[in-house]
C-alpha positions in Angstrom: -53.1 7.2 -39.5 -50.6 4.6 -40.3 -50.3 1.1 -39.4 -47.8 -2.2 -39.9 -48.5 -5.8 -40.3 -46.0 -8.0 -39.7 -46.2 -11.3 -41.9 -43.4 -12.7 -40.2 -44.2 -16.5 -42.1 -43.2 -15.1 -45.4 -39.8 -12.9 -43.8 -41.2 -9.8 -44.9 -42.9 -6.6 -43.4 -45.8 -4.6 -44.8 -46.5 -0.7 -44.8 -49.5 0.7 -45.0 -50.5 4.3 -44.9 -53.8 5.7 -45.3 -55.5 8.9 -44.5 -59.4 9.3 -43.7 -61.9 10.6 -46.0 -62.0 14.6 -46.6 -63.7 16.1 -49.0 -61.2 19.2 -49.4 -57.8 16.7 -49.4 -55.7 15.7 -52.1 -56.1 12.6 -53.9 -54.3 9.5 -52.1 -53.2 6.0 -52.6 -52.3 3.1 -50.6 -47.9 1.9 -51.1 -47.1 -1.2 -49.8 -43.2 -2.4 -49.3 -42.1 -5.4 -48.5 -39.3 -5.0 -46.4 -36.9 -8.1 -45.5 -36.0 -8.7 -42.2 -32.8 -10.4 -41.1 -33.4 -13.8 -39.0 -30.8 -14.3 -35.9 -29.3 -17.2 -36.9 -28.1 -15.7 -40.4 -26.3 -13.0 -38.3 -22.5 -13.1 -39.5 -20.3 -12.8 -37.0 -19.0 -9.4 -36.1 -15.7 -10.3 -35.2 -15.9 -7.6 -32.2 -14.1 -8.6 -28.9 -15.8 -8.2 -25.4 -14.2 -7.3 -22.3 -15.7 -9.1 -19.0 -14.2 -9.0 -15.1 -15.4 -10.8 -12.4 -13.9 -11.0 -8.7 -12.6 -14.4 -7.7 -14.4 -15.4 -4.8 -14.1 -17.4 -1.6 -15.0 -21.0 -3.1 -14.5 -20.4 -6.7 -12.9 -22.4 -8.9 -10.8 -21.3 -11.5 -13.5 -23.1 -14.2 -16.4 -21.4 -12.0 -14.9 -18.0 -12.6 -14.3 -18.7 -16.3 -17.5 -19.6 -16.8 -19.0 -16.0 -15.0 -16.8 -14.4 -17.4 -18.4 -16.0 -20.0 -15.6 -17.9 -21.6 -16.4 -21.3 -24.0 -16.5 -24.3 -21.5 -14.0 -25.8 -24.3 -11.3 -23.1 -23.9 -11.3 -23.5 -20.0 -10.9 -27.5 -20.4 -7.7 -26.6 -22.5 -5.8 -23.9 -20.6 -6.1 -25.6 -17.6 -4.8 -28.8 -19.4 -1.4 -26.4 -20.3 -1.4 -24.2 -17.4 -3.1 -26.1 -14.5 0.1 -26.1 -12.7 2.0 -23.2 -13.8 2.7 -20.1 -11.6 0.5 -17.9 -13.0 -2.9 -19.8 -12.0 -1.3 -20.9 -8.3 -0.5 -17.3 -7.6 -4.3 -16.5 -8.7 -6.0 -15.2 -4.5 -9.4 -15.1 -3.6 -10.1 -10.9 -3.7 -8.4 -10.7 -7.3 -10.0 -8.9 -10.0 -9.7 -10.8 -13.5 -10.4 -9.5 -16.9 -11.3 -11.6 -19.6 -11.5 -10.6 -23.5 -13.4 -12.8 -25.4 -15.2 -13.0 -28.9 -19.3 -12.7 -29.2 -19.2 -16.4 -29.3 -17.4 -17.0 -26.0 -13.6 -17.7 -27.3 -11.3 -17.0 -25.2 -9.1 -14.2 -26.8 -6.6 -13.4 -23.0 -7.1 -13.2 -20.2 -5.2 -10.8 -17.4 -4.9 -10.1 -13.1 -3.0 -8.4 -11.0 -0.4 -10.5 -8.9 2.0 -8.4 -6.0 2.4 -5.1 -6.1 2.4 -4.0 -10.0 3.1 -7.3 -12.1 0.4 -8.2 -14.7 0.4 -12.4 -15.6 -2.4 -14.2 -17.5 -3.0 -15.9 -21.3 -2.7 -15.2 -24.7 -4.4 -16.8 -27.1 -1.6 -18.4 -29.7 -3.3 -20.2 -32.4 -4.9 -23.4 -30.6 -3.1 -23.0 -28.1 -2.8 -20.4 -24.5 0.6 -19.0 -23.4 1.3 -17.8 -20.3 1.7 -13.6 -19.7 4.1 -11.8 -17.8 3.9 -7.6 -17.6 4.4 -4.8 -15.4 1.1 -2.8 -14.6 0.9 0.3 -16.0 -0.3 2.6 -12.8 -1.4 5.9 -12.5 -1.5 8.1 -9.0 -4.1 10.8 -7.6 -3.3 12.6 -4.7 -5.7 11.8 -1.7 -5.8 14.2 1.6 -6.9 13.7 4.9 -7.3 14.7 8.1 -7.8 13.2 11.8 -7.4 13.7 15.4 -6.1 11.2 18.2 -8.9 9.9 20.3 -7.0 6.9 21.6 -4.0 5.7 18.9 -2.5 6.7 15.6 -3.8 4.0 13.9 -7.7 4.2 15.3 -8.0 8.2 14.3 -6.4 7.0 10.8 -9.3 4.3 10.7 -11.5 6.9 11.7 -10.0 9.3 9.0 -10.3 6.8 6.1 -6.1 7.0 6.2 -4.7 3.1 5.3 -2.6 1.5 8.1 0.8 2.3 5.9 0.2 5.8 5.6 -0.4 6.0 9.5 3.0 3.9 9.7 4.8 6.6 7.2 3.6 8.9 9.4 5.4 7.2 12.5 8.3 7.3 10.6 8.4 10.7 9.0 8.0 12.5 12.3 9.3 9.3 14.1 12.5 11.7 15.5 10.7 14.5 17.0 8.2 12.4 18.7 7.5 9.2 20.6 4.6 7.5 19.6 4.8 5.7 22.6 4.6 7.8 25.5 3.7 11.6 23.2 0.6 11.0 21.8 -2.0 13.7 23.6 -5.8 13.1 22.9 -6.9 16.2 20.4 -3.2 15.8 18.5 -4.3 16.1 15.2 -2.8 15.5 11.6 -3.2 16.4 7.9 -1.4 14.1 5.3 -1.4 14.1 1.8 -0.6 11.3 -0.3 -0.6 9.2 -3.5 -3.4 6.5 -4.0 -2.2 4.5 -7.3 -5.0 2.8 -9.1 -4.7 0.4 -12.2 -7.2 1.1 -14.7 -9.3 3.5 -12.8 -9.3 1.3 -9.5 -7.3 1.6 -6.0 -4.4 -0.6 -5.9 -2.3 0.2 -3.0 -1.4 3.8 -1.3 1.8 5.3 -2.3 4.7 7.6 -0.9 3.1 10.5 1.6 4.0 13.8 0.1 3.4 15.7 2.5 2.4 15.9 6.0 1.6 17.7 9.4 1.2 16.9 12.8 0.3 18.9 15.9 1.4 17.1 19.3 0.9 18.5 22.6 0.0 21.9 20.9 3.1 21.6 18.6 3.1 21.6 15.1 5.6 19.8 12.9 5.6 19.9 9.0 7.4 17.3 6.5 7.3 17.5 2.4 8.8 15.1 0.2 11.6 15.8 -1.8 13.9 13.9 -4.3 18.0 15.3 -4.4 20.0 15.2 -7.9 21.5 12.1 -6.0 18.2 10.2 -6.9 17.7 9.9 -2.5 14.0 11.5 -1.2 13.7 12.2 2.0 11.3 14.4 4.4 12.0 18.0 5.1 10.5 20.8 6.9 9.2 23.5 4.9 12.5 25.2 4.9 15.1 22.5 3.9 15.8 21.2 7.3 15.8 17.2 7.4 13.4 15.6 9.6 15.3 12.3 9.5 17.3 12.0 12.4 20.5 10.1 12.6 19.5 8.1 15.0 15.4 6.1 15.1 14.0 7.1 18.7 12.9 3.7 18.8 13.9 0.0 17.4 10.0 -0.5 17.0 7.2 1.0 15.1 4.6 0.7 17.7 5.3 -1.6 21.4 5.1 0.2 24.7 8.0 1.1 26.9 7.9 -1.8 30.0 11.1 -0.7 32.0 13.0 2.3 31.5 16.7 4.0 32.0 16.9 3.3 36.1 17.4 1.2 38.8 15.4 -1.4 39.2 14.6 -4.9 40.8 15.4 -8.0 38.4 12.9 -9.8 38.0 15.3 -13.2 37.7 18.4 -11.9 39.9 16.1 -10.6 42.3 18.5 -7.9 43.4 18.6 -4.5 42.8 20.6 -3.6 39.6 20.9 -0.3 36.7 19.2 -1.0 34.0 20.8 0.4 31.3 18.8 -0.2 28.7 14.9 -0.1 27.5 12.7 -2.4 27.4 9.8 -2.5 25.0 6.8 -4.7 25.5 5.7 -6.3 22.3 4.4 -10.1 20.8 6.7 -12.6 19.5 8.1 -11.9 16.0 7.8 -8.4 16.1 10.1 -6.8 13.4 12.8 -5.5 15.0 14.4 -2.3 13.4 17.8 -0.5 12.7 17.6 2.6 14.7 20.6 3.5 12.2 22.7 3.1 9.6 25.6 0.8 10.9 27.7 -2.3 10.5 26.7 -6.0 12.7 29.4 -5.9 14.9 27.9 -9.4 16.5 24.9 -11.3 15.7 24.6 -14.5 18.0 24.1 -16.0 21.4 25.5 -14.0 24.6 24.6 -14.7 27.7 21.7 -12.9 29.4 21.4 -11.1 26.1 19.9 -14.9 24.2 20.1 -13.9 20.9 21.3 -10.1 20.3 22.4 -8.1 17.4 25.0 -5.4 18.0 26.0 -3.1 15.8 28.4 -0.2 15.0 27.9 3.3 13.9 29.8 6.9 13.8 31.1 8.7 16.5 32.0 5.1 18.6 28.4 4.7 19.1 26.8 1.2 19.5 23.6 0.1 19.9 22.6 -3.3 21.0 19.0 -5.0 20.6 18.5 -7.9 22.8 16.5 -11.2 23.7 15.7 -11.9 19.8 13.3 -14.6 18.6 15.7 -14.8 15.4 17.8 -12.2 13.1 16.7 -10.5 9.7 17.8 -11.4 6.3 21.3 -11.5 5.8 22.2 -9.8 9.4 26.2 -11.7 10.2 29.1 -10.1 11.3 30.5 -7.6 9.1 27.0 -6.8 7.3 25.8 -3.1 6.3 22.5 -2.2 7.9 20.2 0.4 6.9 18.3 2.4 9.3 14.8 1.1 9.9 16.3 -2.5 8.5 14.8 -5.4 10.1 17.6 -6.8 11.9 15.8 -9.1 14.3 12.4 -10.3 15.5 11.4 -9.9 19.5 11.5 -13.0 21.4 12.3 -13.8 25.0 15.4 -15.5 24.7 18.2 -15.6 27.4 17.2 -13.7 30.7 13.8 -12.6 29.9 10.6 -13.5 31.8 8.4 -12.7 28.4 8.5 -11.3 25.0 10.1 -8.1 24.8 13.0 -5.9 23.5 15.9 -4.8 25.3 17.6 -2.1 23.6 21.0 0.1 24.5 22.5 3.0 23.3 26.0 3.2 24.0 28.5 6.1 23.3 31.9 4.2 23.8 31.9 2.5 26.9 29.1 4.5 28.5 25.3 3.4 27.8 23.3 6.5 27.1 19.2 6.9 28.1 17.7 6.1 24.0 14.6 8.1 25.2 16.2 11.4 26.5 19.6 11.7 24.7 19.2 14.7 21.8 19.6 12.8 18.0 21.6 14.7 15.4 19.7 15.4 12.4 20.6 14.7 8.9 21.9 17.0 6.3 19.5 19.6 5.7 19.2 20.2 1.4 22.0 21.7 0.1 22.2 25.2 -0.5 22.4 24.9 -4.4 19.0 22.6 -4.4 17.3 25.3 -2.3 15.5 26.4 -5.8 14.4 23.1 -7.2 13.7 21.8 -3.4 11.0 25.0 -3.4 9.7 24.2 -6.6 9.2 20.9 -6.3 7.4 20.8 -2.7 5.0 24.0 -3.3 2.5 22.0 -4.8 2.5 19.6 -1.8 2.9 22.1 0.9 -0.5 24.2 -0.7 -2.4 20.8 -0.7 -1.3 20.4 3.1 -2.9 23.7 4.1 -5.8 23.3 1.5 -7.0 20.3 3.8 -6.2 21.8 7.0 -8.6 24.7 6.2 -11.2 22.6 4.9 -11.1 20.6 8.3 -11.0 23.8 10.5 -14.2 25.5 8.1 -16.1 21.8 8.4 -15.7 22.0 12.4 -16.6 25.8 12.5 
């Protein structure tokens, strides 16, 4: 049996062992070793550093949040005596994660969060004193797939999928030419995307590009990988090289509904009976409006029953106009180069317009062209010399597409 006192008056510990009585055992004896025990307070300092992160929260201030983290009430009274006003503590949102190093005894050591898409700010210490931090991120990417089906809209079955809200609008996009998310969508269209999730330090930032992706409307199936030329340009193909991007955007909006079409109608402000030559999309004030195509303003201003329109100049003496605008894009004057799917304008209801909406013409010379029936040229497929390094590159992509597909059709068998 063995037992230990404790005499901690004297800062010591006692041993002793002792074994019972047996007439057949060897001789014993009783050792006792005073052993010295360290008291708290006589603890030197390790000169470790600790690592703390707290969320800022709705309410917080910034001295609440230091004090979570743990950092001396003394080194939060002086960087906010050197930074209070600085850029780096105003850009500071409710929602932002912020790390803190700091040593056992509380000193702040720096302290770092995420501001915009991949820029690191925050404070060094530098002697007595905290300077402000400016870095890029350093991000990593996994590859995330999913898959969903259309109940109602793009957007709800990519809720329902767990797919974020610019995914489902790189999906509009990608397969934007070959179908109107309009009027096309059919309930039990499905679609299988795969793309990059980039995380900063082992948590989800933002999504990234979509790398590959596959849709089935109306019991049609179209396919789009990713693929970056020797030109340093990426764009979407079909498995075999083929460009998905069309010369031509089937529509100046992401998502609106179609409120008059390519007819006759009645004006609702003329009240006569006139062509519309045009389409009109329904859709709240400020809606971005978009470049269905590269192009040159050929006007940006006030005309007539237009209000305020944006015209602009393509190939092949095609124009397209965009009309009753709230206000123009960035930069969008006479003269200017646009880039297709470039916000050019917001929708308003300016000149002849009973509400907010977006006229929109296609015109081939002189004569306007239906935007919703006229056949778009595509782009250039991949040259015939990247065929080798297109395939390469995209395998990888277009294996993980039909990977998810058959794991959704074996969890629905």
């Amino acid at each position: 049996m063995a037992a230990v006192g404790a005499f901690s008056a004297f800062g010591m510990v006692a041993a002793i062992a002792t074994v019972d009585p047996n007439p057949g055992a060897l001789p014993t004896r009783t050792v006792v070793e005073a052993l010295v025990l360290e008291h708290p307070s006589e603890r030197e300092p390790t000169g470790e550093l600790f690592s703390h992160e707290e969320r800022l929260q709705q309410g917080d201030t910034f001295a609440s949040l230091l004090a979570r983290l743990g950092v001396d009430p003394r080194d939060t009274a002086q960087l906010l005596r050197e930074n209070g006003n600085g850029k780096a503590l105003r850009a500071l949102r409710p929602g932002a994660t912020v790390r803190a190093q700091t040593t056992e005894a509380g000193e702040l050591v720096s302290l770092r969060f995420l501001v915009g898409k991949d820029s690191l700010v925050g404070f060094d210490r530098d002697g007595n004193r905290f300077k402000p931090v400016h870095e890029t991120a350093v991000l990593t990417s996994r590859v995330v797939m999913r898959t969903g089906e259309i109940r109602s809209s793009l957007f709800a079955a990519a809720d329902d999928a767990g797919v974020p809200d610019a995914v489902a609008s790189q999906l509009a996009d990608i397969f934007g030419g070959d179908i109107d998310f309009h009027r096309d969508l059919r309930k039990a269209d499905r679609f299988t995307v795969v793309f990059e999730q980039l995380m900063h330090e082992g948590r989800e930032l933002r999504t990234g590009r979509v790398l590959a992706a596959e849709f089935v409307n109306n019991k049609k199936t179209f396919r789009a990988v990713w693929f970056e030329g020797e030109d340093g340009e990426g764009n979407y193909y079909a498995p075999d090289g083929k460009s998905l991007r069309k010369a031509f955007l089937r529509s100046p909006l992401e998502f609106s509904r179609v409120t008059s079409g390519f007819a006759m109608r009645f004006h609702p402000i003329l009240q006569t009976w006139r062509k519309h030559n045009g389409t009109d999309y329904g859709a709240p004030t400020g809606t971005k409006v978009r470049a269905t195509a590269n192009g040159v303003v050929d006007f940006a201003g006030v005309q007539g029953g237009y209000g305020k329109v944006v015209i602009l100049r393509h190939g092949n003496n095609i124009t397209t106009a965009y009309a009753h605008l709230n206000g123009f894009g960035p930069g969008i004057q006479k003269g200017a180069r646009v880039s297709q799917g470039e916000t050019i304008g917001f929708v308003g209801a300016t000149g002849w317009a009973t509400g907010p909406h977006l006229h929109y013409e296609f015109r081939v010379g002189a004569e306007h062209r239906n935007p919703l029936t006229i056949a778009l040229p595509a782009a250039e497929p991949v040259p015939a010399h990247q065929m080798a390094k297109f395939k390469a590159a995209t395998t990888a992509s277009a294996m993980q597409l039909e990977l998810a597909r058959e794991l959704t059709f074996a969890a629905l068998e």
